[in-house]
N, C-alpha and C positions, 0 to 999 in steps of 0.2 A: 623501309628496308634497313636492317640493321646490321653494319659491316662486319663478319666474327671475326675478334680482337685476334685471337686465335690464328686462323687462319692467315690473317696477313702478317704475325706476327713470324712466323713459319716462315713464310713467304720470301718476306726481307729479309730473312738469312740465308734463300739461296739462292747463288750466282745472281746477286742486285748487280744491276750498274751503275758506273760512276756518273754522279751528277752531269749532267751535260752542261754546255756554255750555253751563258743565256742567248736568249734570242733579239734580235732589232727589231723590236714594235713600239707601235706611237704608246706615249704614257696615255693613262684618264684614270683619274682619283677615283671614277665608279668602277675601277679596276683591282685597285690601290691593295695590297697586301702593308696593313703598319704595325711597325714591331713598338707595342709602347712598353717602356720599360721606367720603371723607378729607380731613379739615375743614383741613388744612394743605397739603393740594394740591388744593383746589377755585376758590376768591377771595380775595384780599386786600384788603380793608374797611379797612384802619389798617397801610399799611406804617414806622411808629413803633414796632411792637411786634414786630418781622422780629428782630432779635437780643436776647432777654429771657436774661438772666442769664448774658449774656456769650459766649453760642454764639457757634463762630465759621462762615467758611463753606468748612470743610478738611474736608470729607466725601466719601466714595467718590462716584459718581454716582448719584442720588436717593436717596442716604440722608441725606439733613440737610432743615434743614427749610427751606420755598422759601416759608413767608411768609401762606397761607390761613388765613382766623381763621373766627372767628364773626363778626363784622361781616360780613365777606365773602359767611355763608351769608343771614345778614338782608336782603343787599341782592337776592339772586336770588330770595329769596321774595317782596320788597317790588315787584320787576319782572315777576312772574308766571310765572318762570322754571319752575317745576314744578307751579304752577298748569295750565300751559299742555300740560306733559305727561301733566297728569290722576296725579299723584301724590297718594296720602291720606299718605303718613309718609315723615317724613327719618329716616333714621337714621345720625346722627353715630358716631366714633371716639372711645373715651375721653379728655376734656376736663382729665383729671385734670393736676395739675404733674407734670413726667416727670423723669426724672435728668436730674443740671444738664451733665454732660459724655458723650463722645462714648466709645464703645467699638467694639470691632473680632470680629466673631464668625464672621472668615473671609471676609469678604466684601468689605474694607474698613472705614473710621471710619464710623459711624453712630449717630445722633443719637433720640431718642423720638419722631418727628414724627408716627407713627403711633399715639402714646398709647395705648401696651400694657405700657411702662416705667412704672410709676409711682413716685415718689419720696413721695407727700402724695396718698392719695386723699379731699382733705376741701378741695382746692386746686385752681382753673382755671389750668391754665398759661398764664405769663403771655404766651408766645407767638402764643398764641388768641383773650388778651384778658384780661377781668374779669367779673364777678360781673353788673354793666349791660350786659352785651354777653350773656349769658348768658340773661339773664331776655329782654332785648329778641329774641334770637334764637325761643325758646319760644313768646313771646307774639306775635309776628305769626305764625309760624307756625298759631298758634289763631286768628288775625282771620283768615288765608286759609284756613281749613278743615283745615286738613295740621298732622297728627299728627305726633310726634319722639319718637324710640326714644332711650335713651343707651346704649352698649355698657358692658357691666362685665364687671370683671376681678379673680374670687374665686383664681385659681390662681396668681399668683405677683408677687413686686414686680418694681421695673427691676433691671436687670445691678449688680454693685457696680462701681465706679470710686472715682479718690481722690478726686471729690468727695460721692461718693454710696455712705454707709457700708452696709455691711449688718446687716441687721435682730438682731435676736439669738438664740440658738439654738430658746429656747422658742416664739419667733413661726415661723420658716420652718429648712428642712433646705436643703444646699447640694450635697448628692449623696443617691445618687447619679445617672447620667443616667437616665432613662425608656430601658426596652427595647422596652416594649409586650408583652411576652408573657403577662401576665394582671391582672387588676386590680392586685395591686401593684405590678407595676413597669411600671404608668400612671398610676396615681395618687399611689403615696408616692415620689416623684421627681420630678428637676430635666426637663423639655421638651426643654432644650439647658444644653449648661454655662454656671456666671455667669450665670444664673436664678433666684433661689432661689426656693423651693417654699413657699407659706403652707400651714402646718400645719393645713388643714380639717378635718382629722377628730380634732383634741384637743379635749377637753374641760375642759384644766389652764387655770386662769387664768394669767391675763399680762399685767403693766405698760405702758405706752405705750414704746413704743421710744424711748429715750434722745434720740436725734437729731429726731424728731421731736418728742418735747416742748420740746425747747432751741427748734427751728426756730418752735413757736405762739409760746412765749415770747418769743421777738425781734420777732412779727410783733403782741404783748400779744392773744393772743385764748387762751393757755392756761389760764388758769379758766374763761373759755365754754365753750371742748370739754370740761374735763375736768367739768363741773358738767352737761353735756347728756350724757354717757359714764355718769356716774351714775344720773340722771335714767331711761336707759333702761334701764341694769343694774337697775334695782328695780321698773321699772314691768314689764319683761317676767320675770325671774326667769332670765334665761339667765345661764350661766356668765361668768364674764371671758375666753373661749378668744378664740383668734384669728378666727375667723370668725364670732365677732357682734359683733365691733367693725368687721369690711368688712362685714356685712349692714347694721349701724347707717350706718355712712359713705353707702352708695349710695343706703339708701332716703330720704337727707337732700334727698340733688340731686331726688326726687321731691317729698319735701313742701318745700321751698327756690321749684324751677321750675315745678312742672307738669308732667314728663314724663310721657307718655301709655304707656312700657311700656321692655323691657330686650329687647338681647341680647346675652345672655352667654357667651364667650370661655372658649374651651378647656373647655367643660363635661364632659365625659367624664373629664378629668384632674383631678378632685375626687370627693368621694363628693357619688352622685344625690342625696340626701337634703336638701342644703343648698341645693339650690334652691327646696325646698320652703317652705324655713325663711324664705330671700330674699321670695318672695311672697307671704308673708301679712305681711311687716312693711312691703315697699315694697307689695303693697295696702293696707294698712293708711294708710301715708302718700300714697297718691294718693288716697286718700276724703278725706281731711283738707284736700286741698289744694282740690278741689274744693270743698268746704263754705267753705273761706275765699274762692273765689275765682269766683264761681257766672260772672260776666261771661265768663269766659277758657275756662269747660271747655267740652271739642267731645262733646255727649252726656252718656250714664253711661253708658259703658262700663267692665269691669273692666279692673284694670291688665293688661296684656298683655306675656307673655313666649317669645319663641323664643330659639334656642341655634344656636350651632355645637357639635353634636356629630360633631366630624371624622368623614367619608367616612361618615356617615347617609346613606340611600337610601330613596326613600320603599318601595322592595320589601321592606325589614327592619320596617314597619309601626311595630308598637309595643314589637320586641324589637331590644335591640341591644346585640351582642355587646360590651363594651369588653375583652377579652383574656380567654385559657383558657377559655372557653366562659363566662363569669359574663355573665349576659343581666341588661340592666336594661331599665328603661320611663318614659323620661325625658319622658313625659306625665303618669304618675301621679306626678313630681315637679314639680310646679308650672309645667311650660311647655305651652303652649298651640300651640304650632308649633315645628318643627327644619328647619333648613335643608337643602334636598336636594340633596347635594352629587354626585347621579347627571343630574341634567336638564343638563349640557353633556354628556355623553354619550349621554343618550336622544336630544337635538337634534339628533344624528347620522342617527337613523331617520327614516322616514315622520311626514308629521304626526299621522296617525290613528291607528298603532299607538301612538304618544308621549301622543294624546288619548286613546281611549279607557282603556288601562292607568291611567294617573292618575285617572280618573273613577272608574274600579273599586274602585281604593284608598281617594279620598278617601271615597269611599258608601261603604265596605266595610269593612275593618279599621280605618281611621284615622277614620275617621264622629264628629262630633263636635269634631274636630282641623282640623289643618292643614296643610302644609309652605311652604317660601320658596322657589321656585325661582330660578336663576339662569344665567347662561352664560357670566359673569366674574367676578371676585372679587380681593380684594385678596394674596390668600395661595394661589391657585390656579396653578399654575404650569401649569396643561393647560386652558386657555379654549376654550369652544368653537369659537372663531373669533379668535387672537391678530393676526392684521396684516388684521383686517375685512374680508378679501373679499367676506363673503355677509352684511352688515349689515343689511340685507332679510328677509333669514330668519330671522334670529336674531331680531329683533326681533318678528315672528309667530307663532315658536313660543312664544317665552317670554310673552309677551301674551298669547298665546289660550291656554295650557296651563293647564287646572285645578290651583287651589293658589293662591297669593300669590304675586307679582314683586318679584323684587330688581332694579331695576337702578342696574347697578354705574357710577360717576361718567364721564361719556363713553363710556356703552352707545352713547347716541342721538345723539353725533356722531363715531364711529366713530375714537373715541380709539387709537392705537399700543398694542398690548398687549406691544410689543419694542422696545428705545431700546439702540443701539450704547453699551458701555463700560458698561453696569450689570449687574449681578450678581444672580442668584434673583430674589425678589420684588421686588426694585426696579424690572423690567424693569413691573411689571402698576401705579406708582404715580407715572406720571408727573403732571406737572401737569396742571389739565382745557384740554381745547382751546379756548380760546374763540374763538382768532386763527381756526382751521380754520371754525370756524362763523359767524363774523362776514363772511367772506371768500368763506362758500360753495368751499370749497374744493373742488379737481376731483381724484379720485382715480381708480384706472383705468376701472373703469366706473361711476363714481357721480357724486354733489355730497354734501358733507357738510350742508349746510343741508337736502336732501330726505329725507336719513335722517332728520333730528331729526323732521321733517314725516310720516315715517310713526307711528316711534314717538309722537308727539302724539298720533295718529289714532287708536291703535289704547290709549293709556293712556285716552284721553276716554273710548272705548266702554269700556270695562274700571270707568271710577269711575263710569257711568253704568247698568251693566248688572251687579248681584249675577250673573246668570248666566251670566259669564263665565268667573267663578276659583271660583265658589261653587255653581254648577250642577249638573246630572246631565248628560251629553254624549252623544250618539248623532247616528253616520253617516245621512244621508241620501241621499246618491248620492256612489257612486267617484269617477265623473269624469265632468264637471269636480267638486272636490273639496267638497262638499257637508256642514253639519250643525247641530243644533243645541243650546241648550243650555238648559235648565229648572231655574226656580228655585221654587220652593214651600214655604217654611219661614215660622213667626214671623209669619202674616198676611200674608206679602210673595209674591207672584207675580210673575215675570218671565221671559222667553224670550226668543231671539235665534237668527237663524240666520246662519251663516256660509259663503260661501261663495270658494274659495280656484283657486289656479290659473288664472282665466278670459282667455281671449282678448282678446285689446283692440283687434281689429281688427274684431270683430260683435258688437252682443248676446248675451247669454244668458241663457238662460230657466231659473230656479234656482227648482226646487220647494221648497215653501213650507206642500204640505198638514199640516194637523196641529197646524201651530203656528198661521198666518195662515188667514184665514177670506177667500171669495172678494167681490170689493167692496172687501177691508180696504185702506186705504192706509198704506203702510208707507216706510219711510226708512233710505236708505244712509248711514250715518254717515261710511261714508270720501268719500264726494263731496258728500254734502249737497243728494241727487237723492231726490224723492220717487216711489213710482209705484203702483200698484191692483192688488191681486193678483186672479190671472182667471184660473179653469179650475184652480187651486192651482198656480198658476204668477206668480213675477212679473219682470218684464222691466225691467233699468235699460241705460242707453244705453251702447256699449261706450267703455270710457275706462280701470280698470282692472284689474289680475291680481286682485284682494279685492273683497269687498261684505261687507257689516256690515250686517244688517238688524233693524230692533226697529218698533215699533212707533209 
């Protein structure tokens, strides 16, 4: 069923209502609505920190960095900015210091602004900010409710450049490229050339990298790391190898900030195992932090980790192929959700076929789990809607689709997923639109302010209703497009029926038996209309194509 853009476009212009106040319901990450955003193209909080360590601004087209810090993300939670879209977790871009100079990998000069490069992961790049902008970031984020993910990155440092040496042989391999054709040549290789590979699967001790111990020593904090490097070498009994000194580094920024959970970058192209390893030491440091810090934590929830296991699909369930048939089950290594890099493609079909299949799975094989759904992405070059025609739609499906919501920074103001003169992914990372949304900006047949205003509408119900993303789903009538969704785990009951498609030019009468009881008065969340349900039927006034009903 495919929502007309149109029609609800209409809709939202007349006599909407105001957003309501969230609702008190228990959290669950297979709930989880997350707004990830590329913290360097989102706001600018502190443009005094736009050129850190002498970047200059000679980069291809959006590949350097345009200035968005943490400040900047502080300030949109401090305005209710995702509050307002009924977001539970931000999940930022590695914060990490990135290489200090620009390389060229075919595409033009391009710079770390995506913090995937890292030079120092034990370092806030200074582009971002600092260590108080950091914490401050975190920490309202927990006075507003809303959780923050940090992305981490076990499988490789930044490009080598003259100013940014490379690691030494024992820590990382320099070729050669990834073929993909079976686990070796996925994992014990370079992604792309001038990438180097951290050696995840040695077990040979190894010395701090030359350049970065010179780098603590300039900055006099080289006996603190190396005396905390110790400290944990003895207290857990792991090797000196290369990747428990990056498990140690990342679970730091947990016990340091508060982060409420990880996702990790390029997972597939390591051995599954070390994520295992990852989460019980950053569990270990998000208990700890909690115990210090009882004012700040949202809950006791366990620490929480999803992955990008490239082209994961939640139909591959809990096996997944990473080359020559070697199936892994990167649930039973320590991640709790994988991002499902099939829902811009399912969002292609009917909504029911798209709903029901996902309800099947999440009860079914994946039971217990969860996936991230999405329909744009930073590194997606096939979005399900790149120049926003059906911003309507997209936003419905991925809203109501069983599973957790990613949306991607300017889902909800119908951001350009194509910018004349950039190349590959640069074209999916431009800056967030604020000017389009401040201006209500008029696009062929929309406004950009009505989009944000649906998506609102539809994130409220979602942080308000477990049985949205966390449900069991079933059709209640074809058409107009009818259904509902039930929630019954952990003490918690909850139901919601949705119904989609509808006329806006008469009432409609949207069955209701089963769930709603007749007498019951029940409430449209997208209009903010109440009404009685009669004969298991309940009637709200025609206005528009959605109804959200709960109780």
């Amino acid at each position: 069923m495919k929502l007309s853009v149109l029609a609800v476009a209409v809709a939202l212009g007349v006599g909407a209502a105001a957003t309501p106040a969230l609702a008190k319901q228990p959290f669950s990450w297979s709930n989880a609505t997350i707004y990830f955003l590329m913290t360097d193209r989102f706001n600018n909080g502190n443009p005094a920190n736009d050129h850190a360590y002498g970047r200059k601004d000679d980069a291809a087209p959006l590949r350097g960095f345009m200035g968005g810090d943490l400040a900047g993300v502080s300030a949109k939670i401090r305005e209710g900015y995702f509050r307002d879209l009924g977001v539970d977790a931000i999940w930022i871009t590695p914060p990490v210091e990135q290489i200090h100079a620009g390389t060229d990998e075919g595409t033009g000069k391009s710079y770390g602004f995506h913090g995937y490069w890292a030079r120092d992961f034990t370092s806030i790049d200074a582009s971002l900010g600092t260590e108080a902008d950091m914490r401050e970031l975190v920490d309202t984020a927990h006075a507003n409710g809303i959780r923050v993910l940090l992305d981490v990155v076990m499988n490789h440092t930044g490009p080598v450049t003259s100013e940014d040496p490379v690691w030494p042989a024992d820590w990382v391999r320099t070729g050669p490229t990834c073929t993909f054709k079976d686990a070796a040549t996925t994992i014990d290789c370079t992604l792309v050339a001038n990438l180097p590979d951290i050696r995840t699967g040695s077990n040979a001790a190894v010395k701090l990298p030359p350049a970065l111990a010179a780098k603590w020593k300039a900055e006099g904090r080289y006996q603190r790391e190396v005396r905390e490097l110790d400290d944990f070498f003895k207290r857990t009994g792991y090797p000196r190898a290369p990747r428990y000194y990056l498990i140690k580094w990342h679970a730091d920024w947990v016990r340091k900030y508060g982060f409420d959970g990880f996702r990790a970058d390029t997972a597939k192209h390591t051995e599954a195992g070390i994520w295992k390893e990852l989460k019980q030491v950053a569990g270990a440091a998000h208990e700890e932090w909690k115990r210090a810090n009882p004012a700040k934590r949202l809950g006791n929830d366990n620490f929480f980790m999803t992955a990008e296991v490239y082209n994961y699909a939640i139909g591959h369930g809990r096996k997944f192929d990473i080359g020559g048939g070697q199936m892994v089950d990167f649930f039973e290594n320590g991640f709790d959700s994988l991002i499902n890099f099939s829902m811009k493609e399912d969002a292609q079909k009917g909504a029911e076929a798209l709903f029901s299949r996902y309800s099947a799975a999440l009860n079914g094989p994946l039971a217990g789990y969860s996936v991230l759904n999405y329909v744009s992405s930073h590194d997606d070059g096939t979005p399900f809607d790149p120049l926003r025609t059906r911003p309507f739609e997209a936003a419905t499906k991925l809203m109501l689709a069983p599973g957790a919501a990613q949306i991607y920074y300017g889902d909800e103001t119908a951001r350009l997923l194509r910018f004349d003169g950039a190349e590959g992914d640069a074209k999916l990372r431009s800056f967030m639109n604020w000017e389009d949304l401040a201006k209500n900006a008029q696009r062929a047949n929309y406004r950009v302010a009505d989009v944000r205003d649906h998506w609102a509408k539809l994130g409220q119900f979602r942080r308000a209703h477990l049985a949205v993303g966390a449900g069991v789903h079933q059709m209640i009538q074809h058409s107009p497009y009818v259904f509902k969704r039930t929630y019954d785990k952990h003490g918690v009951s909850d139901k919601v029926v949705v119904a989609l498609g509808l006329a806006t030019d008469k009432p409609a009468s949207i069955p209701v038996r089963g769930v709603f009881g007749d007498g019951q008065t029940v409430r449209d969340a997208y209009s903010g209309t109440s009404a009685v349900v009669a004969g298991g039927v309940v009637q709200f006034p025609a206005q528009n194509a959605i109804v959200l009903i709960s109780h």
